[in-house]
VEXZA-328136 format. One record per atom (N, C-alpha, C, CB): chain; residue number from 1; residue in three letters; atom name; x, y, z. Coordinates in steps of 0.05 Angstrom, whole numbers, plus 5000, padded with zeros to 4 digits. Glycine has a CB too. Layout:
// residues N
kette,nr,rest,atom,c1,c2,c3
A,NUM,ALA,CA,X,Y,Z $
...
END
This chain:
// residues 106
kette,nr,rest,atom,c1,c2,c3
A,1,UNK,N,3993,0820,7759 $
A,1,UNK,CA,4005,0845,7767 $
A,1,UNK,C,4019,0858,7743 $
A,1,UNK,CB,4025,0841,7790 $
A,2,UNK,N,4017,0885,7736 $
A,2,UNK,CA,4032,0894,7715 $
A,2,UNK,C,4054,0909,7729 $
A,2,UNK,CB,4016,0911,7695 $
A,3,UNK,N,4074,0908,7705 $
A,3,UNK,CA,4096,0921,7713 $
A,3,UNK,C,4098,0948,7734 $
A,3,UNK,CB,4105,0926,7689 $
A,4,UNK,N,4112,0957,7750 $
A,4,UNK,CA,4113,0980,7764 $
A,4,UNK,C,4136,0989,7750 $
A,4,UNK,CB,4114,0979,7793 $
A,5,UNK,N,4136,1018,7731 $
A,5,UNK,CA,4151,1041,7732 $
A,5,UNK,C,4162,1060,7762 $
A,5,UNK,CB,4134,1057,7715 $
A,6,UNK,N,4185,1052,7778 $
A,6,UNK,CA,4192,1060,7795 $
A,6,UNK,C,4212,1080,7789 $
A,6,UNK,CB,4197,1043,7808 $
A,7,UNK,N,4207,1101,7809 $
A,7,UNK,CA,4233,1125,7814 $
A,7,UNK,C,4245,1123,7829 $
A,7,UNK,CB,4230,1150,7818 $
A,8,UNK,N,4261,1142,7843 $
A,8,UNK,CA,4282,1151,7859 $
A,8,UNK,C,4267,1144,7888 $
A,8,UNK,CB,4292,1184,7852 $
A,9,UNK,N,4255,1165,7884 $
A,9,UNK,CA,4235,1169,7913 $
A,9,UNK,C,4222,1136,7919 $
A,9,UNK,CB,4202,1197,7905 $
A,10,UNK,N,4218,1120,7907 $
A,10,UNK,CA,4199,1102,7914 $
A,10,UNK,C,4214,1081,7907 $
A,10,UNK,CB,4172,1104,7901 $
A,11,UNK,N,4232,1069,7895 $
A,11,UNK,CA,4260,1048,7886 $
A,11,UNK,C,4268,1036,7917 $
A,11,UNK,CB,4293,1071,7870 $
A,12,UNK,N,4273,1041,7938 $
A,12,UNK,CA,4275,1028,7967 $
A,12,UNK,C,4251,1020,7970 $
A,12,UNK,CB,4285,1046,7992 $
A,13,UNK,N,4234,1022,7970 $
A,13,UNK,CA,4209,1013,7987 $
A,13,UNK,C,4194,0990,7962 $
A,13,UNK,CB,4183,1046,7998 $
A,14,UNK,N,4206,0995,7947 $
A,14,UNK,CA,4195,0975,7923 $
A,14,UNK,C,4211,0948,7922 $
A,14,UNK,CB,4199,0990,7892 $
A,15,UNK,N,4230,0953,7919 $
A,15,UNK,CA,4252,0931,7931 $
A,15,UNK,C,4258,0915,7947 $
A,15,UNK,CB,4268,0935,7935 $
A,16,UNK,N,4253,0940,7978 $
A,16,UNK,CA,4252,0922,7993 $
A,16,UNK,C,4233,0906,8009 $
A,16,UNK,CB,4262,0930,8002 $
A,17,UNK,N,4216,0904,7993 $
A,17,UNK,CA,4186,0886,8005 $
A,17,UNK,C,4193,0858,8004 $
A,17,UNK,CB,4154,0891,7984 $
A,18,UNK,N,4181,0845,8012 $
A,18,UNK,CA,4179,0813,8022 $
A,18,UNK,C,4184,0793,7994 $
A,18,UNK,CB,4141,0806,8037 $
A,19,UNK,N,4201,0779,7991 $
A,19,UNK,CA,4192,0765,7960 $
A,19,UNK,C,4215,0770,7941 $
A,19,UNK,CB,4161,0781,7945 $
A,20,UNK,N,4202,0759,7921 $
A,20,UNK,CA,4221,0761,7899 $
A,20,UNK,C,4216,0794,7884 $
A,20,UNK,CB,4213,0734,7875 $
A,21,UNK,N,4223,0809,7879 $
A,21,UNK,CA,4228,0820,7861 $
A,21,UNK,C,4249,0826,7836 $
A,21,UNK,CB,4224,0830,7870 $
A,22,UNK,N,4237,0834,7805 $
A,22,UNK,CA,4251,0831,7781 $
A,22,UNK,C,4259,0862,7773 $
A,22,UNK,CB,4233,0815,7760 $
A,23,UNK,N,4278,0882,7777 $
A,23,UNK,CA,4279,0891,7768 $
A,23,UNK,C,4299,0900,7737 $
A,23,UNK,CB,4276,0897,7786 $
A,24,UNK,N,4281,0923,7723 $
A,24,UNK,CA,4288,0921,7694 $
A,24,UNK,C,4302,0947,7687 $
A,24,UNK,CB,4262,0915,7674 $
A,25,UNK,N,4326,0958,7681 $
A,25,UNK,CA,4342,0977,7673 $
A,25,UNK,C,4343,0977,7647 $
A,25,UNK,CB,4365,0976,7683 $
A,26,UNK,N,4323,1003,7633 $
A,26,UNK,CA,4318,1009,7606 $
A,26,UNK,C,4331,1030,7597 $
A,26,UNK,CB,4293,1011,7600 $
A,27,UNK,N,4321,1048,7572 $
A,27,UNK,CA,4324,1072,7555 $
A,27,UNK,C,4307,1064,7538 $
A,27,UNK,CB,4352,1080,7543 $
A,28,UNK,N,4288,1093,7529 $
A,28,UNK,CA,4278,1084,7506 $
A,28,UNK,C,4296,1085,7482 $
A,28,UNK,CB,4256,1097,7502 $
A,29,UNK,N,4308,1098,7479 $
A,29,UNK,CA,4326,1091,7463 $
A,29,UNK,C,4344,1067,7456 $
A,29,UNK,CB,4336,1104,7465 $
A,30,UNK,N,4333,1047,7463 $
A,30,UNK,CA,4352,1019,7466 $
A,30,UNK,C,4336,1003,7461 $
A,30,UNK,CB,4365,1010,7491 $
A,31,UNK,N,4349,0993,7434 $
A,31,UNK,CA,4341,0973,7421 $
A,31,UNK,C,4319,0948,7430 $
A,31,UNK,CB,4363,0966,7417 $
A,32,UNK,N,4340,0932,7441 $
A,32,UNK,CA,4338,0912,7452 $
A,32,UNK,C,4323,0911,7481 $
A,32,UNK,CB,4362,0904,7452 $
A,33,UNK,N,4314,0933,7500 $
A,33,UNK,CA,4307,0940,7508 $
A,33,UNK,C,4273,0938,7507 $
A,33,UNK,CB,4321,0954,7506 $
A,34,UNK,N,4274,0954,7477 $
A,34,UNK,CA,4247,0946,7462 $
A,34,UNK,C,4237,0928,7460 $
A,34,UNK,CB,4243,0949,7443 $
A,35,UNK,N,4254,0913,7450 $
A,35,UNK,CA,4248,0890,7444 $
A,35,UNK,C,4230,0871,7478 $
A,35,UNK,CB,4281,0877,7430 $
A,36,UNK,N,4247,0866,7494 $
A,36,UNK,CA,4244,0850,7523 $
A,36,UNK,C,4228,0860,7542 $
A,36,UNK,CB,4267,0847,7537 $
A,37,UNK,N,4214,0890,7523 $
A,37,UNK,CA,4187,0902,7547 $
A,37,UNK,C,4163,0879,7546 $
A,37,UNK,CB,4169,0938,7536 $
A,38,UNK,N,4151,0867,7518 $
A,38,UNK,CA,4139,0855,7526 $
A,38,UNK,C,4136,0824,7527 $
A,38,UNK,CB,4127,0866,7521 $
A,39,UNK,N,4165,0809,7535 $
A,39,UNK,CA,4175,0791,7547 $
A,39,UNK,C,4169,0795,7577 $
A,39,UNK,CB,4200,0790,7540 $
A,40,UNK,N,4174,0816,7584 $
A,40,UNK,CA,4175,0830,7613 $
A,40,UNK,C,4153,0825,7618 $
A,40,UNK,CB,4181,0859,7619 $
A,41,UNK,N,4134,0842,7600 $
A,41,UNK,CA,4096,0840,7617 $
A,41,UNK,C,4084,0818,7616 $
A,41,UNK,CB,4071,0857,7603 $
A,42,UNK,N,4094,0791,7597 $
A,42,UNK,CA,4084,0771,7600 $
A,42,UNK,C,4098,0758,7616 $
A,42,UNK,CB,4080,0760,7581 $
A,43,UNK,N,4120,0763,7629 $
A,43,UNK,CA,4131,0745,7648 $
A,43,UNK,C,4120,0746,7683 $
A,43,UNK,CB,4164,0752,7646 $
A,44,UNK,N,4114,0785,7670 $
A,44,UNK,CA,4096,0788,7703 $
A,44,UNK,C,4062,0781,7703 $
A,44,UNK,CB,4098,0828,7715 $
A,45,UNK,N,4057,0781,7682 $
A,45,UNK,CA,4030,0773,7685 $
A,45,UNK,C,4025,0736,7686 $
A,45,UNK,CB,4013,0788,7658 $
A,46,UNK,N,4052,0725,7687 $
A,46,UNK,CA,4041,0700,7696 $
A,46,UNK,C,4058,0683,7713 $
A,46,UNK,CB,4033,0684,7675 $
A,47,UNK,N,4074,0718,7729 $
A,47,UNK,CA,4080,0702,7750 $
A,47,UNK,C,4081,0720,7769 $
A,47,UNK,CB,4103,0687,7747 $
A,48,UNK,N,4058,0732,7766 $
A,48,UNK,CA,4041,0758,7789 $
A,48,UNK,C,4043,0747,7819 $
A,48,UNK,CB,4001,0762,7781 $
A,49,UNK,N,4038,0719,7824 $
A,49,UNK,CA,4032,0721,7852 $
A,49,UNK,C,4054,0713,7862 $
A,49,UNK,CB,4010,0708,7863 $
A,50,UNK,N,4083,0704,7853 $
A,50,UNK,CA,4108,0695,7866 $
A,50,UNK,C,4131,0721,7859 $
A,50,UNK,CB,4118,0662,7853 $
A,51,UNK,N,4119,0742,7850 $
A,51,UNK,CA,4148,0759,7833 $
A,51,UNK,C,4132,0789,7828 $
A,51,UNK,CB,4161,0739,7792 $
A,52,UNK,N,4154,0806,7830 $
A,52,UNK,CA,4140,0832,7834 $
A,52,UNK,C,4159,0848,7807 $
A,52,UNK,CB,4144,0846,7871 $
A,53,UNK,N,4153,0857,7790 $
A,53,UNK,CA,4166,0869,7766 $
A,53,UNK,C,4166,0892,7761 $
A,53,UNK,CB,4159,0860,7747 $
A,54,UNK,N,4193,0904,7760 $
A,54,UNK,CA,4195,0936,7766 $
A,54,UNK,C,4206,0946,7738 $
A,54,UNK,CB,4219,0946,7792 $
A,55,UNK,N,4212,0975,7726 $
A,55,UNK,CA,4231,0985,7715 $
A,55,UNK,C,4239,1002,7722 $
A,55,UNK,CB,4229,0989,7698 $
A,56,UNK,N,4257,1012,7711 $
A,56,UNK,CA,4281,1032,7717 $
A,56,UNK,C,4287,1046,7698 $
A,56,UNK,CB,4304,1022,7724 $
A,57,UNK,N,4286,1070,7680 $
A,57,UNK,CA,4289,1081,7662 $
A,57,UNK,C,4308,1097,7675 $
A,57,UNK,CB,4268,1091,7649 $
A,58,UNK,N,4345,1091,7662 $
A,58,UNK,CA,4361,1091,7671 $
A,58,UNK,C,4375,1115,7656 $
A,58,UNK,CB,4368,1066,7673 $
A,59,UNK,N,4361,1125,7642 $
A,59,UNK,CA,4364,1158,7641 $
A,59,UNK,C,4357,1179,7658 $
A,59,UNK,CB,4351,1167,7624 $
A,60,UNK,N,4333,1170,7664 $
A,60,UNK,CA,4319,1190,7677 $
A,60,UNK,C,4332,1184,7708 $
A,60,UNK,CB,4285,1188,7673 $
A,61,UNK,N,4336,1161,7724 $
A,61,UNK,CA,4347,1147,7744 $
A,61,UNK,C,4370,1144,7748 $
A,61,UNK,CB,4342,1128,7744 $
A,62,UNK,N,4393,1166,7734 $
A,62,UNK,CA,4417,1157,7751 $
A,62,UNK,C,4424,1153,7774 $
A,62,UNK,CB,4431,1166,7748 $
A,63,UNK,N,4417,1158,7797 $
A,63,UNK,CA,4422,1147,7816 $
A,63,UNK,C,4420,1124,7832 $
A,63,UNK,CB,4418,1156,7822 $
A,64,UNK,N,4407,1112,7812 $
A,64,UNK,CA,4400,1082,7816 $
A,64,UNK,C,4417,1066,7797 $
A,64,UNK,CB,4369,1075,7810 $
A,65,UNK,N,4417,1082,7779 $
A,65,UNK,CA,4439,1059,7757 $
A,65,UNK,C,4469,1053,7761 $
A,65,UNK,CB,4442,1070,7726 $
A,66,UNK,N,4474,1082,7778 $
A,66,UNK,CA,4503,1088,7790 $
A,66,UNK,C,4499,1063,7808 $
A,66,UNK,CB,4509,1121,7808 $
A,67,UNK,N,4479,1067,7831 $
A,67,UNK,CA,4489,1045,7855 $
A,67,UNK,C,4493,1014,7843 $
A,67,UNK,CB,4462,1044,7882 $
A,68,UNK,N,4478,1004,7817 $
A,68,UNK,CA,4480,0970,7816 $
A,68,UNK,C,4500,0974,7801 $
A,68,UNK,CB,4455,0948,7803 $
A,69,UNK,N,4514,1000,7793 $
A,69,UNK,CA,4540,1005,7765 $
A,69,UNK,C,4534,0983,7744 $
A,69,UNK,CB,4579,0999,7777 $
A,70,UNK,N,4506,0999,7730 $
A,70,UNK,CA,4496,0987,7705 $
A,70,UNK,C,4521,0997,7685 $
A,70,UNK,CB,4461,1000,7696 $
A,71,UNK,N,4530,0984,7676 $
A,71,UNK,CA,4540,0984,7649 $
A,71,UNK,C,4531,0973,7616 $
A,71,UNK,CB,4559,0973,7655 $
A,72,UNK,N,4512,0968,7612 $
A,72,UNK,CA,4504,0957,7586 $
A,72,UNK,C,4474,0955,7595 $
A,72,UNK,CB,4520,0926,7575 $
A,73,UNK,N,4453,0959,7567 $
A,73,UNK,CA,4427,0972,7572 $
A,73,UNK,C,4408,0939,7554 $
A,73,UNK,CB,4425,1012,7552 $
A,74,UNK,N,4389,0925,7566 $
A,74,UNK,CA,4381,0920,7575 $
A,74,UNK,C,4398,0903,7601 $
A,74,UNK,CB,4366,0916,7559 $
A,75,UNK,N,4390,0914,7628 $
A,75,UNK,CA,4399,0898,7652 $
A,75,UNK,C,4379,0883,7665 $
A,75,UNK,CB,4410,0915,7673 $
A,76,UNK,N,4370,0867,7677 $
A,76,UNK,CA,4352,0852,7689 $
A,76,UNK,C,4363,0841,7720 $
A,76,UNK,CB,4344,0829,7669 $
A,77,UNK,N,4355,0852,7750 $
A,77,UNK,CA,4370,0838,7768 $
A,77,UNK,C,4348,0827,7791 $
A,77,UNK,CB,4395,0858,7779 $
A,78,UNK,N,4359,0804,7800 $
A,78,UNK,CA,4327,0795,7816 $
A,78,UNK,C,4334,0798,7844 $
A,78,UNK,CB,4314,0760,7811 $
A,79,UNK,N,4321,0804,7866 $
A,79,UNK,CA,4319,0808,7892 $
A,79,UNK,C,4308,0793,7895 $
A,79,UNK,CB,4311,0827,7903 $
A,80,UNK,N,4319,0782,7924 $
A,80,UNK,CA,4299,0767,7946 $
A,80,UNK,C,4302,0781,7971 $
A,80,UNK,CB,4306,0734,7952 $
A,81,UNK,N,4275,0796,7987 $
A,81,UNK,CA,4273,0804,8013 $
A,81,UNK,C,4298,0833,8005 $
A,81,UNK,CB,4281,0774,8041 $
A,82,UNK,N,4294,0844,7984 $
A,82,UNK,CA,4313,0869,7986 $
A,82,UNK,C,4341,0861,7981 $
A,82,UNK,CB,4311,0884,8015 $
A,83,UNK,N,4355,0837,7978 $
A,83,UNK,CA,4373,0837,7966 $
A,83,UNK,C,4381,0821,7949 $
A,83,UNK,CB,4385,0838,7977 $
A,84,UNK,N,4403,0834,7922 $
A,84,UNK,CA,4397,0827,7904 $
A,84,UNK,C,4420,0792,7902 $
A,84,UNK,CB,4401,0855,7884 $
A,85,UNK,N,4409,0776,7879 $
A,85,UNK,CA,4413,0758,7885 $
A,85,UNK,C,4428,0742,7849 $
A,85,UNK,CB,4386,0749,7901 $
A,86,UNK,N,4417,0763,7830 $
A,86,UNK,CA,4427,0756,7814 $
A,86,UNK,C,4426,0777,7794 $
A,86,UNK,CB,4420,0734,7809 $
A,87,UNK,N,4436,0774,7767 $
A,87,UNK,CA,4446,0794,7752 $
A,87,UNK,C,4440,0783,7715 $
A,87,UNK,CB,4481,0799,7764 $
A,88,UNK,N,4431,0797,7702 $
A,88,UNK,CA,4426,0795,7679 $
A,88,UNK,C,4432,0823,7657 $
A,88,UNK,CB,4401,0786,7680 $
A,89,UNK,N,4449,0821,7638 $
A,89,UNK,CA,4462,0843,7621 $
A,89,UNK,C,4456,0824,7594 $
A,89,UNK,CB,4498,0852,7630 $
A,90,UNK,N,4440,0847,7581 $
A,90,UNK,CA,4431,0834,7543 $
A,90,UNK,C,4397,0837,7550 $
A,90,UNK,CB,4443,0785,7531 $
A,91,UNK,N,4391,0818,7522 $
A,91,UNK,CA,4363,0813,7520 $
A,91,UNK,C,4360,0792,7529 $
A,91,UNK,CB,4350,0813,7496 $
A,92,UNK,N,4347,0782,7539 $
A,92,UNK,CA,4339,0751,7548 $
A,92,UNK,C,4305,0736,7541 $
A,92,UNK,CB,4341,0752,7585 $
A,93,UNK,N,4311,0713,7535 $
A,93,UNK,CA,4282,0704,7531 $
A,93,UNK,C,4257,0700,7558 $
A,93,UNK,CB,4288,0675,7516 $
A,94,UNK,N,4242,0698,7552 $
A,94,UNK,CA,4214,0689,7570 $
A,94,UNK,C,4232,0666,7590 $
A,94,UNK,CB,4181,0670,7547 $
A,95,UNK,N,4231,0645,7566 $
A,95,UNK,CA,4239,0629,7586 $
A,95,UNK,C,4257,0624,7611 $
A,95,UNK,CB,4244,0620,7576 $
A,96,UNK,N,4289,0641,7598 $
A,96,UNK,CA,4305,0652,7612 $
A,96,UNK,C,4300,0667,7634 $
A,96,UNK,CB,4316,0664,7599 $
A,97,UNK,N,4277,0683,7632 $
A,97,UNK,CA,4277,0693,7647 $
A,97,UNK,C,4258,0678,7672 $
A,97,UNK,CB,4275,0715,7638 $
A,98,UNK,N,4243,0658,7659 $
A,98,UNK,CA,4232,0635,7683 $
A,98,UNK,C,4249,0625,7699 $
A,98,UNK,CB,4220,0610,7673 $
A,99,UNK,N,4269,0617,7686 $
A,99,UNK,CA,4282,0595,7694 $
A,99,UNK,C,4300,0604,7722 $
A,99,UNK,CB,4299,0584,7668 $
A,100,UNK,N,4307,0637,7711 $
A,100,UNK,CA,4331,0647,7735 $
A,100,UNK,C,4307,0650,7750 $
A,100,UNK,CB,4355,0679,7730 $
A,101,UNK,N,4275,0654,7760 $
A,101,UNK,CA,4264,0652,7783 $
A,101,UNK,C,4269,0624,7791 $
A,101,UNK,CB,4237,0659,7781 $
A,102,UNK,N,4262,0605,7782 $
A,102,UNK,CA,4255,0569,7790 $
A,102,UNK,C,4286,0573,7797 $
A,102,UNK,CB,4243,0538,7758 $
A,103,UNK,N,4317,0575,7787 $
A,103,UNK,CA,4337,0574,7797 $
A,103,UNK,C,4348,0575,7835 $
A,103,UNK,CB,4345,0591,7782 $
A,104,UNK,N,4330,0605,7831 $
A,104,UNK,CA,4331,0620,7859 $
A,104,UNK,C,4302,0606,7882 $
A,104,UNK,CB,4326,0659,7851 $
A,105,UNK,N,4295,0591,7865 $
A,105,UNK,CA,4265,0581,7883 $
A,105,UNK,C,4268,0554,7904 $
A,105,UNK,CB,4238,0570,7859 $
A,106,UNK,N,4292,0538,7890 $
A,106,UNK,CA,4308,0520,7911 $
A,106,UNK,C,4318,0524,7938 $
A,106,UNK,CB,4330,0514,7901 $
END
């Protein structure tokens, strides 16, 4: 599965589907950001059938960045069944970012 670029209009119904979902609060203008897009696509392309991987371009999206009150740009937060369950602020590795699924998979 490749990443889904989600908006306003479509951000509830993306979320709240069945499962894990990863969503990702960017700018292109952000560094580090850059850097963890394609950490991101390899993390959803090989873990497509347990995890659903979104972004959030949190310029264009304030109203979404307001509701999780993103403060610092790369954010990463994971849902289960529409609610969220954990929280990531910085860059994070592949692995890292395996691991907070397998965490939540207990």
């Amino acid at each position: 599965m490749t990443i889904i670029h989600t908006t306003g209009a479509s951000f509830k119904k993306d979320v709240k589907s069945k499962g894990y979902t990863l969503v990702n609060f960017w700018a292109p203008w952000c560094g580090p950001c850059r850097t963890l897009a394609p950490i991101l696509e390899t993390f959803a392309r090989k873990n497509s059938s347990e995890i659903k991987v979104l972004k959030v371009n949190a310029d264009e999206h304030t109203e979404i960045t307001n509701q999780f009150a993103i403060k610092g740009l790369p954010t990463t937060i994971l849902f289960k069944n529409g609610k969220q369950i954990d929280k990531i602020v910085g860059l994070v590795s592949l692995d890292k970012l395996e691991q907070l699924l397998v965490a939540h998979k207990k």
